[in-house]
VMD Tcl script that builds the backbone (N, CA, C; Angstrom):
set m [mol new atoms 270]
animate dup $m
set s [atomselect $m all]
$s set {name element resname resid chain x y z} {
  {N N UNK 1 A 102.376 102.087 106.152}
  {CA C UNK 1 A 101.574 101.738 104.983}
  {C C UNK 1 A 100.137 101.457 105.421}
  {N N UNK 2 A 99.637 102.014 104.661}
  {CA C UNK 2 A 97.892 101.762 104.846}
  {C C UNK 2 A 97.486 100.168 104.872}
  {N N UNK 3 A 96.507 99.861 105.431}
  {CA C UNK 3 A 95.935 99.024 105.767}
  {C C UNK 3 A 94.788 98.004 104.136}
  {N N UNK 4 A 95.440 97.250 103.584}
  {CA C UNK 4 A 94.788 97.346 102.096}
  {C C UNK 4 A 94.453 95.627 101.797}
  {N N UNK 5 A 93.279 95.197 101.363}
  {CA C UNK 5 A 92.670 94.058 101.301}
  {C C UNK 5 A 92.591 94.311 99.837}
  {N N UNK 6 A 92.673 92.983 99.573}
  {CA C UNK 6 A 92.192 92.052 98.069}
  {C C UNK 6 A 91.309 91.436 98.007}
  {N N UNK 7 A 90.399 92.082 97.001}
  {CA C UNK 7 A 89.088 91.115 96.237}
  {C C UNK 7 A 89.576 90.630 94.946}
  {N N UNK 8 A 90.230 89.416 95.097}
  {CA C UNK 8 A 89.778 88.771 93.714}
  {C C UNK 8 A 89.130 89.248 92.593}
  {N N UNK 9 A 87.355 88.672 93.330}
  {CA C UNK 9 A 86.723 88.163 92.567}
  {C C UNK 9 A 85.888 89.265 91.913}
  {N N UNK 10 A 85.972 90.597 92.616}
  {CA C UNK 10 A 85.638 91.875 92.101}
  {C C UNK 10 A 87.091 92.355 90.933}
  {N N UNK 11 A 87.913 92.454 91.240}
  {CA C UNK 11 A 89.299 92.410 90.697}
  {C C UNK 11 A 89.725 93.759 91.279}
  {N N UNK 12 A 89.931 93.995 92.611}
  {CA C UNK 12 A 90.571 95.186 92.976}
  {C C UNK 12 A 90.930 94.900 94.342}
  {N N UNK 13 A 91.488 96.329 95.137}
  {CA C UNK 13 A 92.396 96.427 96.095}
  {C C UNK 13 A 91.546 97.463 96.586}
  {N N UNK 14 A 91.552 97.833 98.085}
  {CA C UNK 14 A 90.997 98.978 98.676}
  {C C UNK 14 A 91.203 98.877 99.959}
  {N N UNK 15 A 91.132 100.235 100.335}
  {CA C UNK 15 A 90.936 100.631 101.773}
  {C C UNK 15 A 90.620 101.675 101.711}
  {N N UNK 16 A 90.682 102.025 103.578}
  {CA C UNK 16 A 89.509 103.215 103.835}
  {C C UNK 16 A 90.355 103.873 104.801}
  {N N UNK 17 A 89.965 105.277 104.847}
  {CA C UNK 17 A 90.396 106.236 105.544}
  {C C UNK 17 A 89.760 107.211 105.458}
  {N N UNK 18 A 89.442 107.658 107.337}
  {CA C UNK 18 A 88.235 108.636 107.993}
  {C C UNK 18 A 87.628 108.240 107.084}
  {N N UNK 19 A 86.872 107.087 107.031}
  {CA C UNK 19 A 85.347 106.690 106.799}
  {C C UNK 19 A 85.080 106.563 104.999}
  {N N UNK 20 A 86.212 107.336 104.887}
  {CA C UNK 20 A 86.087 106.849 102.744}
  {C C UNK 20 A 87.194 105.808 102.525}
  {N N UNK 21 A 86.220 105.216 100.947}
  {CA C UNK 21 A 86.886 104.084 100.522}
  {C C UNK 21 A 87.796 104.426 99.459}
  {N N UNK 22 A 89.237 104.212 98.897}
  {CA C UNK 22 A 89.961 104.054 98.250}
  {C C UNK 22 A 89.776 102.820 97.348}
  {N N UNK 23 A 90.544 102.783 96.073}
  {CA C UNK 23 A 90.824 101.291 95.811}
  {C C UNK 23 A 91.527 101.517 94.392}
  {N N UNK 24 A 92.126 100.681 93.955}
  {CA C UNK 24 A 92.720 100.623 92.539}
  {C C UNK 24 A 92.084 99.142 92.024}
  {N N UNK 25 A 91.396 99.227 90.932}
  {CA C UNK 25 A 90.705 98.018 89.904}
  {C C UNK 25 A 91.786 97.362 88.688}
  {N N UNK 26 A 91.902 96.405 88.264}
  {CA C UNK 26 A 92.477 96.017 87.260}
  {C C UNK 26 A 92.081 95.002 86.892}
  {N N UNK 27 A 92.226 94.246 85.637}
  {CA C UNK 27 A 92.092 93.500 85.320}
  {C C UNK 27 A 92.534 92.089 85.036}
  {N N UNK 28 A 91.974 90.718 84.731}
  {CA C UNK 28 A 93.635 89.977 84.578}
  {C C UNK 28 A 93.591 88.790 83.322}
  {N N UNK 29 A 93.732 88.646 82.436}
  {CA C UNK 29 A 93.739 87.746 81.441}
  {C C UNK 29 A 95.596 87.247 80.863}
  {N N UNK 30 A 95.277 85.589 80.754}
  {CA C UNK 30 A 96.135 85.717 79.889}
  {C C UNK 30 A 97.508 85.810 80.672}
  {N N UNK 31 A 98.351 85.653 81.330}
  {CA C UNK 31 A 99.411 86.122 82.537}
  {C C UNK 31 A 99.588 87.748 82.719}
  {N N UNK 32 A 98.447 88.432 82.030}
  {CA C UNK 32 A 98.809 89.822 82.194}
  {C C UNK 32 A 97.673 90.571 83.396}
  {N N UNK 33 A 98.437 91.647 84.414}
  {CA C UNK 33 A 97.351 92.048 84.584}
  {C C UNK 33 A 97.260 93.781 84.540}
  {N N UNK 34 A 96.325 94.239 84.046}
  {CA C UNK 34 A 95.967 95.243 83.879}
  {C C UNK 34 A 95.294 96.294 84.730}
  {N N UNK 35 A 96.451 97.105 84.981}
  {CA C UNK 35 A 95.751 98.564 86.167}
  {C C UNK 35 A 94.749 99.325 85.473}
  {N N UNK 36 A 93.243 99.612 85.770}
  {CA C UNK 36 A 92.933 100.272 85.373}
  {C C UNK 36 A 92.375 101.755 85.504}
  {N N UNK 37 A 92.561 101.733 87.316}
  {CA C UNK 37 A 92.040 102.639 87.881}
  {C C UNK 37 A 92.514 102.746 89.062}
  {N N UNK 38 A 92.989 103.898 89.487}
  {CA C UNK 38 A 93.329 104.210 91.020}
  {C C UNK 38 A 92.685 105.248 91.384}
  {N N UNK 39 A 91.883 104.981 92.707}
  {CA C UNK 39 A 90.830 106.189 92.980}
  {C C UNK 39 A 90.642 106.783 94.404}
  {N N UNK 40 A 91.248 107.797 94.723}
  {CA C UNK 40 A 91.266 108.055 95.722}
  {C C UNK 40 A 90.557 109.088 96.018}
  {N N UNK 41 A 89.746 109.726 96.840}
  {CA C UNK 41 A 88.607 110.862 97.380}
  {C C UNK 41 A 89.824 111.560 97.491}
  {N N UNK 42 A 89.485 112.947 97.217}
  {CA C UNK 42 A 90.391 114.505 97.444}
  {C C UNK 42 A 90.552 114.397 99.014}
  {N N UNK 43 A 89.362 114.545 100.072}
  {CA C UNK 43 A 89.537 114.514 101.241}
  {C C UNK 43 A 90.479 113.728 101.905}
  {N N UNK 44 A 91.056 112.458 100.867}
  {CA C UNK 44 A 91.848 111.525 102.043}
  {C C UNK 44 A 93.119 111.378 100.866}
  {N N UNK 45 A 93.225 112.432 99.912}
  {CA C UNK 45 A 94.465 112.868 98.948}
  {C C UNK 45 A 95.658 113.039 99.369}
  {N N UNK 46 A 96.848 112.929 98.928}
  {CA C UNK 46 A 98.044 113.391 99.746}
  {C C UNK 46 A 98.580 112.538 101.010}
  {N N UNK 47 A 98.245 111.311 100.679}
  {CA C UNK 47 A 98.853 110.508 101.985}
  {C C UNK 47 A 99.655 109.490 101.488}
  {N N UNK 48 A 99.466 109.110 100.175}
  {CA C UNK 48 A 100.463 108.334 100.400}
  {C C UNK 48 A 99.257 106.903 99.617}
  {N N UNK 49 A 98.217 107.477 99.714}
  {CA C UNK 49 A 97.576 105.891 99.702}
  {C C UNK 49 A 96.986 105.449 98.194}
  {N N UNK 50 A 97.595 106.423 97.025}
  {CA C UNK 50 A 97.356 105.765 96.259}
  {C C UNK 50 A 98.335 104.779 95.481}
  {N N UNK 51 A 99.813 105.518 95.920}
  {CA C UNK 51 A 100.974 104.665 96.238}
  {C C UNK 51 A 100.886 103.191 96.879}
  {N N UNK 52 A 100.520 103.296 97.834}
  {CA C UNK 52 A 100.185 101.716 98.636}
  {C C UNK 52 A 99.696 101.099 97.942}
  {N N UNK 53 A 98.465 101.670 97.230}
  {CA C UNK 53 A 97.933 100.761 96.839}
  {C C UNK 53 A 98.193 100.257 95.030}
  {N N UNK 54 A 98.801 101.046 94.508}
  {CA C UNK 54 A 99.878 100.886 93.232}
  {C C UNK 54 A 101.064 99.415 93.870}
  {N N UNK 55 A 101.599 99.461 94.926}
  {CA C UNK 55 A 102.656 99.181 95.381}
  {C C UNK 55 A 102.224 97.662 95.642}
  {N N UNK 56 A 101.346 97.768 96.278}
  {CA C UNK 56 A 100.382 96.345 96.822}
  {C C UNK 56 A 99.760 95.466 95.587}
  {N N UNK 57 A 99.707 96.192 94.821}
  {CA C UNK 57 A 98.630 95.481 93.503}
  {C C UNK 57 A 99.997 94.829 92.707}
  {N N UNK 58 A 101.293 95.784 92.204}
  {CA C UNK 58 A 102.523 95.068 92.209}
  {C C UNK 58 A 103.085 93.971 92.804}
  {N N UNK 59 A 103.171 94.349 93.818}
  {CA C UNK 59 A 103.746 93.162 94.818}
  {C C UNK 59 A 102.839 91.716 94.549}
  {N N UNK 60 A 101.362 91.660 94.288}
  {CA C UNK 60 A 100.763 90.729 93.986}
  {C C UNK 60 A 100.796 90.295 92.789}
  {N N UNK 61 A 101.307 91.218 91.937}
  {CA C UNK 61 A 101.856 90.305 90.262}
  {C C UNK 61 A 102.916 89.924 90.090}
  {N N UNK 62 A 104.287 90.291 91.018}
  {CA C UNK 62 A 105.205 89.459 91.733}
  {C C UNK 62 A 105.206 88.301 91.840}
  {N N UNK 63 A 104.198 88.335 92.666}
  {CA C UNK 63 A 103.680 87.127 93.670}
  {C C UNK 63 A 103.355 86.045 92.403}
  {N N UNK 64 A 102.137 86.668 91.693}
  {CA C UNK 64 A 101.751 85.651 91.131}
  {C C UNK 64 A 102.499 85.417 89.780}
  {N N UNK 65 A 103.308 85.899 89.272}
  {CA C UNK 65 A 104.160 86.035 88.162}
  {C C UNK 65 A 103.688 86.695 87.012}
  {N N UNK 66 A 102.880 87.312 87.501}
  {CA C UNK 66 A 102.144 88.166 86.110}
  {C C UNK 66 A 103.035 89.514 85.611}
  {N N UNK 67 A 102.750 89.750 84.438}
  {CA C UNK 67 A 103.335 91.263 83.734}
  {C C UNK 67 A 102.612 92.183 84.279}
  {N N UNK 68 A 102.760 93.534 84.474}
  {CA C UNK 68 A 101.679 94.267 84.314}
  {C C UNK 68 A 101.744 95.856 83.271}
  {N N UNK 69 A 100.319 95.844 82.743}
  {CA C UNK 69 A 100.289 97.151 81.776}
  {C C UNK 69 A 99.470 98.106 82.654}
  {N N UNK 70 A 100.141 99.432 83.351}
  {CA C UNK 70 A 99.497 100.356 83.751}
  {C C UNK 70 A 98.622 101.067 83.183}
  {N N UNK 71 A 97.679 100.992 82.911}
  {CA C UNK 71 A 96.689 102.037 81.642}
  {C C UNK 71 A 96.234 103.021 82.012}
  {N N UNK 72 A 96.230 102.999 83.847}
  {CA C UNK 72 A 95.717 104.201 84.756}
  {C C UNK 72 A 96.937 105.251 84.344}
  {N N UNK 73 A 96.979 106.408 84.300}
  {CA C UNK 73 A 97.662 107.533 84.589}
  {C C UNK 73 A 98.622 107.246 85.688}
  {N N UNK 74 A 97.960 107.296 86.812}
  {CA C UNK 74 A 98.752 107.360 87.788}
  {C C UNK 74 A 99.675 106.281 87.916}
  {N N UNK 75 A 99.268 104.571 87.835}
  {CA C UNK 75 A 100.196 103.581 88.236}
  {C C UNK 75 A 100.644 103.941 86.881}
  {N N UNK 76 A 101.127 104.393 86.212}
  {CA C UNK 76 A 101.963 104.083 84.854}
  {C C UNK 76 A 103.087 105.001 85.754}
  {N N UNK 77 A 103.075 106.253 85.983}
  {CA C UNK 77 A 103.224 107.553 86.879}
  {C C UNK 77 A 104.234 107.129 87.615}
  {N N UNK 78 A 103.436 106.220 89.072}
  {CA C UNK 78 A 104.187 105.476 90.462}
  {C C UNK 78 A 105.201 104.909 89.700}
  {N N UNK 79 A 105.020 104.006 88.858}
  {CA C UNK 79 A 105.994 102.968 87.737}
  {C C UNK 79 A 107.128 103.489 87.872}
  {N N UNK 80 A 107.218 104.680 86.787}
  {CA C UNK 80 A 108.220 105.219 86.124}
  {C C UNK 80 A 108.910 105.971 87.353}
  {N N UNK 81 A 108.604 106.141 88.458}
  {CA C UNK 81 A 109.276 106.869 89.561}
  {C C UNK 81 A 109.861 105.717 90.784}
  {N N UNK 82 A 109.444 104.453 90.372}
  {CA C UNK 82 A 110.247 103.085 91.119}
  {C C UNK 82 A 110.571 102.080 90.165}
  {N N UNK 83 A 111.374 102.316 89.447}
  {CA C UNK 83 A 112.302 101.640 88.994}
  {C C UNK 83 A 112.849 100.083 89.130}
  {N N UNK 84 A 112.509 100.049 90.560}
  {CA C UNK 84 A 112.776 98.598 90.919}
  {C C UNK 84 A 111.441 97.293 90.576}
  {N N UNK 85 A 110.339 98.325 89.347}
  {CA C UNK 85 A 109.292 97.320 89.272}
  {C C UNK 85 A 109.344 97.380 88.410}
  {N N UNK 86 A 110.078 97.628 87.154}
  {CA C UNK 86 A 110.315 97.355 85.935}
  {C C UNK 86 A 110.306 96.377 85.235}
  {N N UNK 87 A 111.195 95.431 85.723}
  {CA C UNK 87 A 110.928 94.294 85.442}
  {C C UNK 87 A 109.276 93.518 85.126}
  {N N UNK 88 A 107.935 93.960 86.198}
  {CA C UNK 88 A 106.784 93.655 86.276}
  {C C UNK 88 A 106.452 94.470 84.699}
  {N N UNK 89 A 106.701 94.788 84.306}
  {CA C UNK 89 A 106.218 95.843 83.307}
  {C C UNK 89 A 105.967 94.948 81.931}
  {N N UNK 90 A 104.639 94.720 81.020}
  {CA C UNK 90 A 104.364 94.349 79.989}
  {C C UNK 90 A 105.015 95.004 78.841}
}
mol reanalyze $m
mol bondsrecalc $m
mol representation Tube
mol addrep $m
C-alpha cells in the first residue's frame, strides 16, 4: 500500500509517486463525511493508488465514527466492489 498522509485541516488525503501528487478531498459536517474527489495523474494511473487512498479515507471514518456519502464516481465505484464498507455508507 502506498505511502498516504492526512490533512485535516485542508480536508484531504495524498501522496506521491515518481514525483506527482495524488489525493482524494472530502468533506465533513454534521457526523457525515463526504468524498468528493479522487485524483490521480494518468502517468501514475493503474497502481492501485486511488484505491489506497478510497480505502484510507474509509478506514478514517471508521475510526472516527462517521457515515460516509461517496459523491466522487470513483469512491462510490471502490464502495460497491468492497462490500465490507457498507456499513460506513450514508
Amino acid at each position: 500500500m502506498t505511502a498516504i498522509a492526512h490533512d485535516p485541516a485542508r480536508q484531504r488525503f495524498t501522496t506521491e509517486a515518481d514525483g506527482q501528487a495524488a489525493y482524494l478531498e472530502y468533506e465533513r459536517a454534521d457526523g457525515l463525511m463526504t468524498i468528493t474527489h479522487t485524483i490521480v495523474p494518468p502517468d501514475i494511473g493503474g497502481r492501485g493508488i486511488a484505491g489506497d487512498l478510497v480505502r484510507t479515507a474509509l478506514e478514517y471514518a471508521r475510526a472516527e465514527g462517521v457515515k460516509v456519502t461517496p459523491r466522487c464516481s470513483y469512491a462510490d465505484g471502490w464502495m460497491r466492489k468492497h462490500p465490507e464498507y457498507d456499513a460506513l455508507r450514508a
